[in-house]
KEZA-919051 format. One record per residue (C-alpha): x negated, y, z negated. Coordinates in steps of 0.25 Angstrom, whole numbers, padded with zeros to 4 digits, always signed. Each point is the difference from the previous one (the first is absolute). Layout:
# KEZA-919051
XYZ
...
***
This chain:
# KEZA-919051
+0113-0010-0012
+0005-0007+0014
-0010+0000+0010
+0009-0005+0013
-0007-0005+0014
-0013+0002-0002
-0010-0008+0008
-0011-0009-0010
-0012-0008+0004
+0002-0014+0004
-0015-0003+0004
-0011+0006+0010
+0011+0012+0007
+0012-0007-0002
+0011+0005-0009
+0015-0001-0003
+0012+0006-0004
+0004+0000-0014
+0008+0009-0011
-0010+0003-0014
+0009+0000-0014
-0009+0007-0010
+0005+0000-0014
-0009+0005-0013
-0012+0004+0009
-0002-0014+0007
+0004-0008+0012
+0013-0008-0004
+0006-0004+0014
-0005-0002+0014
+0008-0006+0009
+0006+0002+0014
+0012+0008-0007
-0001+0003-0015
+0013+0007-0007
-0002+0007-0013
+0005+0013-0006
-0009+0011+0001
-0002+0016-0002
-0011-0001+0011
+0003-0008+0013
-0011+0003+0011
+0002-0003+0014
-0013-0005+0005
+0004-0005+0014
-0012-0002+0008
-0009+0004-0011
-0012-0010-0006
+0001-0001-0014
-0016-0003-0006
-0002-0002-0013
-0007+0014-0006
-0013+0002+0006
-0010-0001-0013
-0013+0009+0001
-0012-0006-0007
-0009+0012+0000
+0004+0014-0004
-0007+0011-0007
+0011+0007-0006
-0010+0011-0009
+0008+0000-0012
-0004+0005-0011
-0013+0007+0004
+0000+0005+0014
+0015+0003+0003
-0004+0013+0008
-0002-0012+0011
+0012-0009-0005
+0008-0004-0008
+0011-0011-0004
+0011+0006+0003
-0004+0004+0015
-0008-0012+0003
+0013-0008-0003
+0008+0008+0006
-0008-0003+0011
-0001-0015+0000
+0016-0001-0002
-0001+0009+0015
-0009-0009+0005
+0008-0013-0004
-0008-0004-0011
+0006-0004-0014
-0011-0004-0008
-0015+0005+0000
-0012-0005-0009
-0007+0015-0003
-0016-0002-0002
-0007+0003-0013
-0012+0009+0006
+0007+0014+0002
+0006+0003-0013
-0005+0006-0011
-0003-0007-0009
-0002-0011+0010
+0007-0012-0002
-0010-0009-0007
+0005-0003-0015
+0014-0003-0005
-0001+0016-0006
-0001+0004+0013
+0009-0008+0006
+0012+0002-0010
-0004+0017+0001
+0003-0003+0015
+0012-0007-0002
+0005+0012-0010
-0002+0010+0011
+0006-0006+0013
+0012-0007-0008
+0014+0006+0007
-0007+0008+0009
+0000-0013+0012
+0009-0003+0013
-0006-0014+0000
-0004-0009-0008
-0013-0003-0004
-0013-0008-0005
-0014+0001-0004
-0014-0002+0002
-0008+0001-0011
-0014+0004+0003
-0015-0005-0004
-0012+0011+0000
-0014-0005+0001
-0006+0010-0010
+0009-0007-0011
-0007-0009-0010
+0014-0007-0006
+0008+0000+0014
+0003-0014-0003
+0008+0003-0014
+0006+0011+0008
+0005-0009+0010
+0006-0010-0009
+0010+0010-0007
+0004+0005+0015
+0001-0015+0005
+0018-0001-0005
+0001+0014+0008
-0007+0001+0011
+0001-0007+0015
-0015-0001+0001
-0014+0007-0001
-0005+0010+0008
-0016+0000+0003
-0010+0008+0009
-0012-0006+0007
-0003+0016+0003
+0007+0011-0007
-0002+0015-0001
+0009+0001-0011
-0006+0003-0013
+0012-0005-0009
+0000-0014+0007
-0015-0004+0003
-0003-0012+0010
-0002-0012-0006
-0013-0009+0002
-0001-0015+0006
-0002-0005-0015
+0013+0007-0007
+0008-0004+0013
-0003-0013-0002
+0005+0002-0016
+0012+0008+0005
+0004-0013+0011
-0003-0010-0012
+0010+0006-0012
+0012+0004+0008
+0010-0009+0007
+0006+0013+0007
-0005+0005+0013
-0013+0008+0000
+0002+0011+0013
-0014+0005+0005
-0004+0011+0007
-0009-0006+0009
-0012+0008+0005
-0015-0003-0005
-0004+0011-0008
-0015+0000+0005
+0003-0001+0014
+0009+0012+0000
-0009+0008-0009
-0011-0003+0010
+0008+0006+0013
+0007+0012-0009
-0013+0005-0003
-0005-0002+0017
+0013+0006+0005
+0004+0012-0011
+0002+0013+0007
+0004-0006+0014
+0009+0009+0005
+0008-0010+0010
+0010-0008-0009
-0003-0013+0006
-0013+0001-0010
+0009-0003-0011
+0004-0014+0006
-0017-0002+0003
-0004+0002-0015
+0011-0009-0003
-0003-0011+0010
+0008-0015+0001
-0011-0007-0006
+0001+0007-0012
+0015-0007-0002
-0004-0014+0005
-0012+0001-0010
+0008+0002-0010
+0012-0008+0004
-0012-0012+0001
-0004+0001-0013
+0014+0001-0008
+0005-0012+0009
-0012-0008-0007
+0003+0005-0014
+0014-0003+0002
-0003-0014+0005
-0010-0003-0013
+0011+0006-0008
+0012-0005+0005
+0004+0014-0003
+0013+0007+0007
-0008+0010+0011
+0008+0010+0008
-0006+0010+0011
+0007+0011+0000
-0002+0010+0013
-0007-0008+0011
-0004+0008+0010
-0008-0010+0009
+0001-0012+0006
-0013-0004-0003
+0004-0008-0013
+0012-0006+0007
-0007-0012+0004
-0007-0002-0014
+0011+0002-0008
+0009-0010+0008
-0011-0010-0002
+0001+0002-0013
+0015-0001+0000
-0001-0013+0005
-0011-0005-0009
+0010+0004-0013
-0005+0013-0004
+0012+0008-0007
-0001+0014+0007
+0011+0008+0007
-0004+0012+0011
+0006+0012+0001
-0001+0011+0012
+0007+0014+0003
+0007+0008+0012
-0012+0006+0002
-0008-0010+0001
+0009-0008+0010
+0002+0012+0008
-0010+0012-0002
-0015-0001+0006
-0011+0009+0000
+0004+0008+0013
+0012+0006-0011
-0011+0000-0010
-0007+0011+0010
+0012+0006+0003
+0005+0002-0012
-0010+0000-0010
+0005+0003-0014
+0013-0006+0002
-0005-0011+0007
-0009-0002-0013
+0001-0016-0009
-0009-0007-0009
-0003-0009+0008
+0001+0006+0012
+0008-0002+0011
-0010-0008+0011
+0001-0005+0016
+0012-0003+0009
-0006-0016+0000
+0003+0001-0015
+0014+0004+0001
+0001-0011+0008
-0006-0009-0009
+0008+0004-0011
+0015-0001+0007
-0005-0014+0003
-0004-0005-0012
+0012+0007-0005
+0010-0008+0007
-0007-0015-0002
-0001+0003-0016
-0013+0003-0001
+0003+0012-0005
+0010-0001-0011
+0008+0013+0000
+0000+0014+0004
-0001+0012-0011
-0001+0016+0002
-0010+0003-0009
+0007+0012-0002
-0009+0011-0004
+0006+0014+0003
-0007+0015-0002
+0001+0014+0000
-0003+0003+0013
-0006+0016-0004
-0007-0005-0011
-0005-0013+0006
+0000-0002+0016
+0000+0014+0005
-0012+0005+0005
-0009-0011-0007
-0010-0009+0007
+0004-0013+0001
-0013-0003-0011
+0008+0010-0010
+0015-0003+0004
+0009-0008-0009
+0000-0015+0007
+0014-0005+0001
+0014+0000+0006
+0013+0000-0004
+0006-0012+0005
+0013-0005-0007
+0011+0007+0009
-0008-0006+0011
-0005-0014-0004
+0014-0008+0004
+0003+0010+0013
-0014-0002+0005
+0001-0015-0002
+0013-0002+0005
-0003+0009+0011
-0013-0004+0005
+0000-0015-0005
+0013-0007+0002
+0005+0010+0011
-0013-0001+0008
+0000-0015-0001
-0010-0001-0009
+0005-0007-0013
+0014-0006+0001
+0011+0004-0008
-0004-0010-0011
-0012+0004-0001
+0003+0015-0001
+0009-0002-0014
-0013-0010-0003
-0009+0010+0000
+0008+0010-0005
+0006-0006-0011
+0000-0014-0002
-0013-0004-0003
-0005+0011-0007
+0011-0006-0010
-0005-0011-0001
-0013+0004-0003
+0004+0009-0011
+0009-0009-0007
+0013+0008+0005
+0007-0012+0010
+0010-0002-0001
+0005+0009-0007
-0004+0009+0010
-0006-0002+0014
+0012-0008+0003
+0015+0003+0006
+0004-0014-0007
+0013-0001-0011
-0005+0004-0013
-0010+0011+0005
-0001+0012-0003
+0007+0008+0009
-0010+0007+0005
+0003+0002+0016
-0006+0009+0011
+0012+0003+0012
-0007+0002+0012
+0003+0003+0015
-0011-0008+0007
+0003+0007+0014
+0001+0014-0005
-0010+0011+0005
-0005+0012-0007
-0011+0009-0005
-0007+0000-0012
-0003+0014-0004
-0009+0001-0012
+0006+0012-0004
+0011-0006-0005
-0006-0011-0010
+0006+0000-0015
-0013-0002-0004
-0007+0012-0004
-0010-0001+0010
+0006+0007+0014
-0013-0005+0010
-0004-0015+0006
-0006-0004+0013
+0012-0007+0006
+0008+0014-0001
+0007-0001+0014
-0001-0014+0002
+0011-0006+0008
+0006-0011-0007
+0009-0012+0001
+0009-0006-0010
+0007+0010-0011
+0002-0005-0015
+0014+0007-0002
+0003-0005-0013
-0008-0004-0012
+0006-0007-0011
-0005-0003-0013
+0007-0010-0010
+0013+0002+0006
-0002+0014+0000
-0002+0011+0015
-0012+0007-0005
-0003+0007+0014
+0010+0000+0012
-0003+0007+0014
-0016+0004-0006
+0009+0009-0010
-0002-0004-0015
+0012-0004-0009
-0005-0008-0010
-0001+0005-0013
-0013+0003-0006
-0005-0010-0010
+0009-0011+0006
-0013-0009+0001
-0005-0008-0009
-0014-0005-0005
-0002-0012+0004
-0008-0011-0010
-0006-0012+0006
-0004-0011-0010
-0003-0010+0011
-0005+0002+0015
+0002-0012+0009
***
């Protein structure tokens, strides 16, 4: 493959010229004019050229709940959205992800079925007594562990403050929390349940719940010395605490979401069920909290949390208390972040492929091998018009899930190619990869 006069990052917005010579699925060449015999050659004239964006967080259902999801469409999806890898979470499978068994029946499942590639967390229920063995035989396969402070999933219980300090002291990998008090949430669910207005969801669930939470896993990971990553934040109420902490040495990375930079509770009222997220999504001062802290690093990167339904089954007609509580997000996690971060001056261009896809590699032991459009990559590249206007229409996601609360938005900047390992997966939002292409990714070391 020849890329030919793309436009890459320099620093900040800047960007030059250059032609791209992939050969065996990575970077060979990049120079100002590269010449090599190739069966693809791709004019890119006033196209950026990003390395693949990388999604963190997806909830990809399979096996167990593929009436949802399932690997084949959510990948599907994510090549769409310019993504070439995504780390898939352990909790909504079944079994759930939480023993080397299960983790290999996963494997068995989902092998040739994804467009991207892909990793995985392995998870960690509180209601296991050998959790620590359990996480030892994961520890060659796995990116991280995923663990709740509140969970109202019965296959993967929250853990409590004493087995989170365990779980931070025996594992060098990252330890990503779901970071909302389980008592402070218990205590308003059970004031506000029944309340018919769909701002009540976001009440029984309040801030303080998260900065409780956050708090506390900051100390643990400070004693420990532990690995801690917040996935979700929806507030800024830890911001400040958790960039003290930063600065004071503690290892923790912050994760948000789309909806979190850019949905508040007036589209929670409006929409209701679609609007739904655990957390929830929280004030117009947050989102501007958030998209701060987003652009000066404090927040680390952005992921989609990608957690589709059946709209009939789940969404229809259902209170916001009994509704199905996420979005499906990984067609729109890179056009929302190109569109209304870098495009509305936000983020600049540099941080736009940080947040994207850079650091999250290097948090998971991916860089450079991904993350990165530097000789000897992967050749994993997102082409993308930054100027272009458009629509998103929901209706015509891969993924299996057909509704999402930013159906209509107006968008800037198109990903018109995505590229995986030298390979077009998805060009013009039309799949043509072949399915399986993707591989599972092993991580033996994170950085």
């Amino acid at each position: 493959m020849l890329i030919k006069n793309c436009k890459i990052l320099l620093s900040g917005s800047e960007t030059t010229s250059v032609d791209i010579g992939v050969d065996e699925g990575r970077i060979k060449k990049i120079s100002k004019i590269v010449n090599q015999p190739s069966d693809l050659v791709i004019d890119a004239k006033d196209k950026f050229v990003m390395p693949g964006a990388i999604d963190p967080h997806v909830h990809f259902d399979e096996p167990g709940f593929t009436f949802r999801e399932d690997f084949a469409h959510g990948s599907a999806g994510a090549a769409a959205g310019g993504i070439t890898t995504v780390i898939d979470m352990p909790c909504t499978s079944l079994p759930p992800v939480t023993s080397l068994r299960a983790l290999e029946n996963k494997l068995g499942v989902i092998k040739d079925k994804s467009h991207v590639d892909y990793a995985l967390f392995g998870g960690v229920s509180g209601s296991s007594t050998d959790f620590l063995k359990k996480m030892k035989e994961m520890e060659e396969r796995v990116v991280g562990y995923k663990i709740y402070d509140t969970s109202s999933i019965e296959t993967l219980k929250r853990v409590n403050k004493g087995q989170m300090l365990d779980i931070l002291t025996n594992t060098r990998k990252v330890v990503a929390l779901h970071a909302e008090d389980f008592e402070t949430i218990l205590y308003f669910t059970k004031k506000y349940h029944g309340r018919k207005d769909s701002t009540f969801w976001a009440k029984a669930r309040p801030p303080i719940a998260e900065l409780i939470s956050v708090g506390s896993a900051l100390d643990i990971a400070k004693q420990t010395k532990g690995r801690l990553h917040i996935v979700h934040l929806s507030s800024g109420n830890g911001t400040k605490e958790i960039e003290r902490r930063k600065k004071e040495g503690v290892d923790v990375s912050v994760e948000t979401c789309p909806h979190y930079l850019l949905l508040n509770e007036r589209d929670l009222k409006e929409k209701g069920a679609l609007a739904k997220t655990s957390p929830p999504v929280r004030s117009e001062r947050d989102n501007e909290i958030l998209w701060n802290m987003l652009g000066r690093g404090v927040i680390d990167f952005v992921a989609s949390d990608h957690a589709a339904s059946d709209w009939d089954i789940e969404k229809k007609n259902k209170s916001i208390w009994d509704a199905y509580s996420g979005i499906a997000g990984v067609e729109t996690l890179a056009h929302l972040v190109l569109s209304e971060g870098f495009n509305k001056q936000r983020i600049t261009l540099e941080r736009t492929v940080e947040v994207l896809s850079t650091s999250a590699a290097k948090r998971y032991g991916l860089y450079p091998r991904k993350g990165s459009v530097s000789i000897g990559s992967d050749a994993d590249l997102a082409l993308i018009d930054l100027r272009k206007e458009w629509v998103f229409n929901a209706s015509e996601m891969k993924s299996k899930c057909k509704h999402s609360p930013f159906d209509g938005w107006k968008m800037r900047g198109k990903i018109e190619k995505t590229i995986l390992r030298g390979e077009v997966v998805c060009t013009e939002g039309e799949i043509v990869g072949r399915e399986g292409y993707g591989k599972f990714l092993e991580v033996n070391r994170n950085r």
